[in-house]
C-alpha positions, 0 to 999 in steps of 0.5 A, a space after each residue: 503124916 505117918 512115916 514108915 520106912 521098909 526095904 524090898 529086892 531090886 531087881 538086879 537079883 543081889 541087892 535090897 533097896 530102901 523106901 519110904 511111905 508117908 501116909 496122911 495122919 487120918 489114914 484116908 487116902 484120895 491119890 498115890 504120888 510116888 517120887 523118883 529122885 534125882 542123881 546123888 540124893 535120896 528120897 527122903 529130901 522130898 519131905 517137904 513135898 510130902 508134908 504138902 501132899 499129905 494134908 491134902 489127903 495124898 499118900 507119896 512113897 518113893 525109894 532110893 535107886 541102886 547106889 543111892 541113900 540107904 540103899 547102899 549096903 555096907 561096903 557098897 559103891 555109891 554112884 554104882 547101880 549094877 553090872 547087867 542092864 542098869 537103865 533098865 533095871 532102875 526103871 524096874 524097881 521104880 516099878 516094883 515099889 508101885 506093884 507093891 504099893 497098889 497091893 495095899 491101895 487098890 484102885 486108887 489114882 495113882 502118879 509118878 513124879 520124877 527130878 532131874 536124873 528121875 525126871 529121865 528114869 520117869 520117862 523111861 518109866 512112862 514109855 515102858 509102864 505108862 499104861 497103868 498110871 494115871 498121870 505124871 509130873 516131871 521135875 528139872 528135866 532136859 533133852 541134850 542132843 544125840 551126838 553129845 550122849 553118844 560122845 559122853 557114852 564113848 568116853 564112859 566106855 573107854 574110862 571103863 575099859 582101862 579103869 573099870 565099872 566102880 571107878 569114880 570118875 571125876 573126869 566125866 563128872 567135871 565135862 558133865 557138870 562143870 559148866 552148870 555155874 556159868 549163868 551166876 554171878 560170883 558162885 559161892 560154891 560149885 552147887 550154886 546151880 542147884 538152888 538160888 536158896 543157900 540154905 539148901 545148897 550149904 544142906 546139900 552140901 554137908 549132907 553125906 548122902 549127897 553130892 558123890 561122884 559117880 562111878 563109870 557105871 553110874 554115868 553109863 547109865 544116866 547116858 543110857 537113859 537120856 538115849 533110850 528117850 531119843 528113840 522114837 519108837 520107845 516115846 511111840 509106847 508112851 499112852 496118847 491121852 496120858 496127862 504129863 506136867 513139866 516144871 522147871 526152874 528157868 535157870 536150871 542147866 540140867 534143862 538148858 535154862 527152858 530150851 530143854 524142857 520144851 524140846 522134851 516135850 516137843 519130842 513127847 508131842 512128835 510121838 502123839 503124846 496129847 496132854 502135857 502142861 509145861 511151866 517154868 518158874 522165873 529165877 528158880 535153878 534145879 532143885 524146883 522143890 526147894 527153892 524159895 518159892 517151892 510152895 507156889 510150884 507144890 500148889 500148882 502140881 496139886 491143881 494140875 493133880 485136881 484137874 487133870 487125874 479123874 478121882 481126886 477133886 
């Protein structure tokens, strides 16, 4: 595959952010897959995936949200968005890479697929820009209940009163995350949870872009994103006949070990949304795409995208 990296303005006015595209090395391009990554990484974790979707004629692209991987310029906050309306900001840009990217790839199918904290901003996406994709795949996903999002919102907000925007907030990050070790037997580290793979977690671990906490501003927005997908009315603009696939490991926390994911999508179905595929992978914890099997769950999406995407078998 061809790499190319390049950057482009967020829409929060002030910063530029970073993206990557990875082309098929024959230039032929059947489909568009654009990745949204999860809290605390960077796009460029998602080679594997698009070494797999490029030999098969895909081009995938992707970018680093606002506080994030080499979007951060120097000096810059990680775990920090912006001060103005960051949900929907973030969402924004993913949709901005898009317009960019069909600019020079017209007419061609075209898939968003997000992970964990992108899972959430996917689905934003989907209830704001759902009209002009022609599917979606969604990654470690969850649907944690609306009186926990208001709690956590409140105590963001008071952190931020006495503490403000860019303080990194070990408090929220422990209430939010300590538990997620509780189903392993004799953790090796307090990331077991993202992977029954130690090399991948042991990668993730010494990987400086990787594993920040975030700032108050940062699980503002994350809890702003989760909430916006209680409502309703924001599920209610999702397309009816839009294909959706949810994948998820089954001891994955982020979605209450499956309990989770099924409720996100019965929350799609209440809203009249018709054609979601859920699949969960025995053993398998959060991070799907990098865990030992990760090659079954790469194929199964590609069948998925041959099936369910008209213009790409």
């Amino acid at each position: 595959m061809i790499k190319e990296e390049f950057y482009f303005d967020s829409r929060d006015g002030e910063n530029r952010i970073h993206a990557v595209r990875y082309t098929p090395d024959d230039g032929n391009v059947r489909g568009i897959v654009q990745i949204v990554h999860g809290m605390a990484e960077y796009v460029e974790r998602y080679e594997n995936l698009a070494e797999f979707l490029t030999k098969r004629g895909i081009l995938v692209t992707g970018e680093d949200h606002l506080g994030h991987g080499k979007s951060v310029s120097e000096g810059g906050t990680f775990g920090y968005f912006c001060e103005q309306d960051p949900a929907t900001v973030v969402v924004r840009d993913v949709h901005r890479l898009k317009k960019i990217t069909e600019e020079q790839y017209p007419q061609v199918p075209y898939i968003i697929l997000g992970h964990s904290m992108g899972s959430f901003i996917a689905r934003n996406y989907l209830c704001r820009y759902g009209s002009g994709i022609g599917g979606a795949v969604i990654v470690g996903t969850g649907m944690q209940p609306a009186g926990l999002i208001f709690a956590s919102k409140a105590m963001a907000g008071i952190q931020k009163l006495f503490c403000g925007s860019k303080h990194v907030s070990h408090f929220i990050d422990k209430a939010a995350f300590g538990g997620y070790n509780k189903r392993i037997d004799s953790p090796r580290t307090s990331s077991d949870w993202l992977s029954r793979n130690t090399e991948n977690v042991d990668r993730y671990i010494a990987d400086e872009l990787c594993g920040f906490t975030f700032t108050v501003n940062g699980f503002q927005t994350l809890f702003e994103l989760i909430r916006r997908l209680q409502k309703q009315e924001n599920l209610e603009k999702v397309p009816q006949n839009l294909p959706i696939l949810m994948v998820s490991g089954a001891e994955d926390p982020v979605g209450d070990y499956g309990k989770g994911v099924h409720k996100a999508c019965d929350s799609l179905k209440r809203a009249g949304v018709k054609n979601i595929t859920v699949k969960l992978y025995e053993n398998d914890r959060h991070e799907l795409l990098n865990e030992d099997d990760a090659e079954t769950a790469m194929e199964d999406i590609w069948q998925w995208i041959c099936k369910e995407i008209p213009g790409i078998a």
